[in-house]
C-alpha positions, 0 to 999 in steps of 0.5 A, a space after each residue: 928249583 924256585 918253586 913256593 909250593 914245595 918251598 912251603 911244604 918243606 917247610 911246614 913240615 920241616 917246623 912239625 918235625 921239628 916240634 915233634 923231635 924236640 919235644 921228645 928230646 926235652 921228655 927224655 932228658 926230664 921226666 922219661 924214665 927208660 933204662 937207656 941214657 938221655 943220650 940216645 936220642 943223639 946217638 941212633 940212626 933213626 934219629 940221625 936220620 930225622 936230625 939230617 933230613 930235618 936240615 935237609 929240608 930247611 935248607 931246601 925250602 930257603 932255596 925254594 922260596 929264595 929270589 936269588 939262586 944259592 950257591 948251595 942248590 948245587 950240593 942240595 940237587 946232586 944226584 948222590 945226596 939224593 940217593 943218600 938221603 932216599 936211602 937213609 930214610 927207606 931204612 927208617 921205613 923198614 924198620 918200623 914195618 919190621 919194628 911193629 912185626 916184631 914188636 919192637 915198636 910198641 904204642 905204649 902211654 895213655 892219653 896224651 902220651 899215648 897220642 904222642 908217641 903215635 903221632 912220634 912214630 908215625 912222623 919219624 918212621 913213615 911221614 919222613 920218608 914220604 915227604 923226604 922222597 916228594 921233596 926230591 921229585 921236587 927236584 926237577 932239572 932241565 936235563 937228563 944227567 948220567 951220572 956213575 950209579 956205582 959211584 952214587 951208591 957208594 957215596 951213600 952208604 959212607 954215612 952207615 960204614 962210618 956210624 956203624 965202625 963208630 957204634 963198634 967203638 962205643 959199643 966196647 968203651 962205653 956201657 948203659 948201665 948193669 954192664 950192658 954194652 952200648 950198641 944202638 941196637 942190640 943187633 949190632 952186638 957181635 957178642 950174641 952172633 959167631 963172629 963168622 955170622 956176625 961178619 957174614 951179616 954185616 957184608 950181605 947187609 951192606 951189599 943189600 944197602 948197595 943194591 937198593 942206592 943202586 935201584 934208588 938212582 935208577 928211578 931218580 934217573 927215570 923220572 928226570 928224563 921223564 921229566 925233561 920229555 
Protein backbone atom coordinates (compact mmCIF):
# COMPACT_ATOMS: atom_id res chain seq x y z
CA UNK A 1 0.00 0.00 0.00
CA UNK A 2 3.29 2.27 0.34
CA UNK A 3 2.90 3.99 -2.51
CA UNK A 4 4.11 7.96 -3.13
CA UNK A 5 2.10 8.73 -6.07
CA UNK A 6 -1.10 8.36 -4.34
CA UNK A 7 0.35 9.04 -0.96
CA UNK A 8 1.02 12.78 -2.46
CA UNK A 9 -2.22 12.96 -4.02
CA UNK A 10 -4.20 12.32 -1.08
CA UNK A 11 -2.48 14.56 0.46
CA UNK A 12 -2.36 17.78 -1.69
CA UNK A 13 -5.99 17.13 -1.84
CA UNK A 14 -6.29 16.46 1.70
CA UNK A 15 -4.46 20.23 2.26
CA UNK A 16 -7.39 21.90 -0.33
CA UNK A 17 -10.14 20.43 1.48
CA UNK A 18 -8.85 21.56 4.17
CA UNK A 19 -8.27 25.08 3.13
CA UNK A 20 -11.60 25.32 1.63
CA UNK A 21 -13.77 23.74 4.54
CA UNK A 22 -11.97 25.98 7.18
CA UNK A 23 -12.55 28.96 5.40
CA UNK A 24 -16.06 28.49 5.12
CA UNK A 25 -16.32 27.63 8.97
CA UNK A 26 -14.29 31.12 9.82
CA UNK A 27 -16.95 32.91 7.05
CA UNK A 28 -19.86 31.63 8.89
CA UNK A 29 -19.00 32.12 12.34
CA UNK A 30 -17.90 36.10 11.35
CA UNK A 31 -19.40 37.80 8.73
CA UNK A 32 -21.91 35.22 7.11
CA UNK A 33 -25.41 36.45 7.65
CA UNK A 34 -27.69 33.16 7.20
CA UNK A 35 -30.78 32.47 8.86
CA UNK A 36 -29.31 28.92 10.22
CA UNK A 37 -26.84 29.20 13.47
CA UNK A 38 -23.06 28.86 13.11
CA UNK A 39 -23.39 25.42 14.09
CA UNK A 40 -24.43 23.89 11.14
CA UNK A 41 -21.49 23.66 9.83
CA UNK A 42 -20.91 20.88 12.30
CA UNK A 43 -23.95 19.65 12.22
CA UNK A 44 -24.85 18.39 8.48
CA UNK A 45 -24.25 15.22 6.70
CA UNK A 46 -22.62 16.64 3.77
CA UNK A 47 -20.42 18.36 6.03
CA UNK A 48 -19.77 15.15 8.03
CA UNK A 49 -18.99 13.55 5.27
CA UNK A 50 -16.21 15.95 3.98
CA UNK A 51 -14.83 16.32 8.13
CA UNK A 52 -14.33 12.35 7.84
CA UNK A 53 -13.13 11.63 4.36
CA UNK A 54 -10.81 14.74 5.06
CA UNK A 55 -9.05 12.54 8.17
CA UNK A 56 -9.58 9.72 6.07
CA UNK A 57 -7.45 10.67 3.34
CA UNK A 58 -4.64 12.38 5.92
CA UNK A 59 -4.33 9.05 7.66
CA UNK A 60 -4.13 7.47 4.09
CA UNK A 61 -1.62 9.38 2.79
CA UNK A 62 0.88 9.09 6.03
CA UNK A 63 0.44 5.56 5.36
CA UNK A 64 1.50 5.72 1.84
CA UNK A 65 4.53 7.66 2.24
CA UNK A 66 5.36 6.02 5.68
CA UNK A 67 8.62 3.41 5.41
CA UNK A 68 7.28 1.62 8.06
CA UNK A 69 3.88 -0.33 8.02
CA UNK A 70 1.20 1.08 10.27
CA UNK A 71 -0.64 -0.75 12.23
CA UNK A 72 -3.68 1.37 11.07
CA UNK A 73 -3.35 0.33 7.32
CA UNK A 74 -5.44 -2.76 8.78
CA UNK A 75 -8.71 -0.55 9.92
CA UNK A 76 -8.02 2.12 6.88
CA UNK A 77 -7.88 -1.01 3.99
CA UNK A 78 -10.92 -3.05 5.50
CA UNK A 79 -13.50 -3.79 3.13
CA UNK A 80 -16.52 -2.00 5.01
CA UNK A 81 -14.80 1.12 5.67
CA UNK A 82 -14.36 1.54 2.07
CA UNK A 83 -18.00 0.64 1.34
CA UNK A 84 -18.79 3.12 4.04
CA UNK A 85 -16.87 6.00 2.90
CA UNK A 86 -17.94 5.17 -0.87
CA UNK A 87 -21.22 5.14 0.24
CA UNK A 88 -21.14 8.57 2.15
CA UNK A 89 -19.66 10.32 -0.34
CA UNK A 90 -22.09 8.98 -3.75
CA UNK A 91 -24.63 10.53 -1.32
CA UNK A 92 -22.91 13.79 -1.43
CA UNK A 93 -22.68 13.42 -5.30
CA UNK A 94 -26.50 12.88 -5.17
CA UNK A 95 -27.45 15.52 -3.57
CA UNK A 96 -25.78 18.03 -5.43
CA UNK A 97 -27.22 16.87 -8.83
CA UNK A 98 -30.45 17.02 -7.34
CA UNK A 99 -29.70 20.19 -5.16
CA UNK A 100 -28.71 22.25 -8.58
CA UNK A 101 -32.18 20.49 -10.29
CA UNK A 102 -34.24 21.48 -7.58
CA UNK A 103 -32.56 24.53 -7.05
CA UNK A 104 -31.49 24.04 -3.59
CA UNK A 105 -28.05 24.52 -4.59
CA UNK A 106 -27.77 27.89 -6.01
CA UNK A 107 -24.03 29.94 -6.89
CA UNK A 108 -25.15 32.99 -5.26
CA UNK A 109 -22.22 35.98 -4.46
CA UNK A 110 -20.26 38.35 -6.65
CA UNK A 111 -16.54 38.14 -7.37
CA UNK A 112 -14.55 36.57 -5.02
CA UNK A 113 -17.66 35.20 -3.21
CA UNK A 114 -19.21 34.19 -5.86
CA UNK A 115 -15.95 32.28 -7.21
CA UNK A 116 -15.63 30.60 -3.69
CA UNK A 117 -18.73 29.18 -3.43
CA UNK A 118 -18.41 27.51 -6.78
CA UNK A 119 -15.26 26.35 -6.07
CA UNK A 120 -16.97 25.17 -2.36
CA UNK A 121 -19.47 23.14 -4.14
CA UNK A 122 -17.87 21.86 -6.47
CA UNK A 123 -14.90 20.39 -3.76
CA UNK A 124 -17.37 19.45 -1.23
CA UNK A 125 -19.89 17.75 -3.74
CA UNK A 126 -18.21 16.49 -6.82
CA UNK A 127 -14.27 16.74 -6.17
CA UNK A 128 -14.75 14.48 -2.85
CA UNK A 129 -16.26 11.68 -4.11
CA UNK A 130 -14.04 11.38 -7.29
CA UNK A 131 -11.14 11.54 -5.22
CA UNK A 132 -12.50 9.68 -2.40
CA UNK A 133 -13.40 6.55 -4.98
CA UNK A 134 -9.64 7.05 -6.70
CA UNK A 135 -7.91 6.92 -3.43
CA UNK A 136 -9.62 3.38 -2.54
CA UNK A 137 -8.54 1.84 -5.86
CA UNK A 138 -5.76 2.71 -4.66
CA UNK A 139 -6.00 0.56 -2.40
CA UNK A 140 -4.92 -2.57 -3.92
CA UNK A 141 -4.13 -5.90 -2.13
CA UNK A 142 -2.35 -8.95 -3.19
CA UNK A 143 -5.50 -11.36 -2.78
CA UNK A 144 -8.95 -11.75 -3.71
CA UNK A 145 -10.69 -11.51 -0.11
CA UNK A 146 -14.48 -12.64 0.01
CA UNK A 147 -15.96 -10.88 2.27
CA UNK A 148 -19.88 -10.80 3.78
CA UNK A 149 -21.38 -8.04 1.21
CA UNK A 150 -24.49 -8.20 3.79
CA UNK A 151 -22.44 -7.63 6.59
CA UNK A 152 -20.23 -4.80 4.84
CA UNK A 153 -23.48 -2.92 4.18
CA UNK A 154 -24.93 -3.01 7.13
CA UNK A 155 -21.90 -1.73 8.84
CA UNK A 156 -22.00 1.15 6.35
CA UNK A 157 -25.30 2.43 6.87
CA UNK A 158 -24.60 2.83 11.17
CA UNK A 159 -23.22 6.24 10.57
CA UNK A 160 -26.71 7.35 8.86
CA UNK A 161 -29.20 5.45 11.36
CA UNK A 162 -27.35 6.82 13.98
CA UNK A 163 -27.12 10.63 12.50
CA UNK A 164 -30.43 10.50 11.22
CA UNK A 165 -31.99 9.04 15.17
CA UNK A 166 -29.57 12.13 16.40
CA UNK A 167 -31.19 14.54 13.98
CA UNK A 168 -35.03 13.38 15.37
CA UNK A 169 -33.53 14.22 18.52
CA UNK A 170 -32.40 17.83 18.18
CA UNK A 171 -35.14 18.15 15.75
CA UNK A 172 -37.76 18.52 18.73
CA UNK A 173 -35.41 19.71 21.59
CA UNK A 174 -33.63 22.22 19.73
CA UNK A 175 -35.15 25.38 17.31
CA UNK A 176 -33.20 27.79 14.90
CA UNK A 177 -35.08 30.63 15.65
CA UNK A 178 -38.84 32.03 14.66
CA UNK A 179 -39.94 28.62 16.10
CA UNK A 180 -38.38 26.50 13.37
CA UNK A 181 -37.55 23.23 14.22
CA UNK A 182 -33.75 22.18 13.84
CA UNK A 183 -33.73 19.49 11.11
CA UNK A 184 -30.51 19.49 9.02
CA UNK A 185 -32.99 19.19 6.41
CA UNK A 186 -36.01 20.23 5.93
CA UNK A 187 -36.75 16.48 4.71
CA UNK A 188 -36.41 15.20 7.63
CA UNK A 189 -39.00 17.01 9.12
CA UNK A 190 -41.94 14.30 9.91
CA UNK A 191 -44.23 17.08 10.58
CA UNK A 192 -44.68 18.07 6.77
CA UNK A 193 -45.38 14.23 5.87
CA UNK A 194 -48.45 11.75 7.34
CA UNK A 195 -46.54 9.65 9.63
CA UNK A 196 -47.25 6.63 7.52
CA UNK A 197 -45.30 8.51 4.64
CA UNK A 198 -42.95 9.56 6.81
CA UNK A 199 -41.98 6.03 7.81
CA UNK A 200 -42.59 4.67 4.72
CA UNK A 201 -39.74 6.90 3.37
CA UNK A 202 -37.67 6.74 5.92
CA UNK A 203 -37.47 2.39 5.41
CA UNK A 204 -37.71 2.59 1.23
CA UNK A 205 -34.69 5.05 1.50
CA UNK A 206 -32.45 2.89 3.94
CA UNK A 207 -33.43 -0.29 1.82
CA UNK A 208 -32.06 1.80 -1.11
CA UNK A 209 -28.80 3.06 0.75
CA UNK A 210 -28.66 -0.92 1.58
CA UNK A 211 -28.84 -1.89 -2.20
CA UNK A 212 -26.31 0.78 -3.34
CA UNK A 213 -23.34 -0.75 -0.23
CA UNK A 214 -24.33 -3.80 -1.69
CA UNK A 215 -23.63 -2.71 -5.34
CA UNK A 216 -20.36 -0.66 -4.11
CA UNK A 217 -18.96 -4.02 -2.58
CA UNK A 218 -19.41 -5.73 -5.29
CA UNK A 219 -17.36 -3.56 -7.62
CA UNK A 220 -14.67 -3.19 -5.09
CA UNK A 221 -14.64 -7.15 -4.92
CA UNK A 222 -14.43 -6.86 -8.80
CA UNK A 223 -11.61 -4.84 -9.32
CA UNK A 224 -9.46 -6.53 -6.76
CA UNK A 225 -9.55 -9.65 -8.33
CA UNK A 226 -9.01 -8.00 -11.56
CA UNK A 227 -6.28 -6.51 -9.86
CA UNK A 228 -4.82 -9.58 -8.48
CA UNK A 229 -5.00 -11.32 -12.06
Amino acid sequence: MRKKRPGFFALTYAVLLFLILIIRIVYVYTVCDRILPDWFVFYRFTYLTNYIVLAWLVVFSICCLSKKELNIEKILTKRCVSVSLALYTFLLFIYFIAGVIGGIIAFDGEGARLVFNILRRLFTYVFTPIVMWVCIFALKKNEIKKENKIKNSLIALIFPLVYFILNMVVGHTVYYGGGIRAFAYEVFDPSLYSWRLFVLGIALTAVLLFFVAVLINAIFEKIESKVVQ
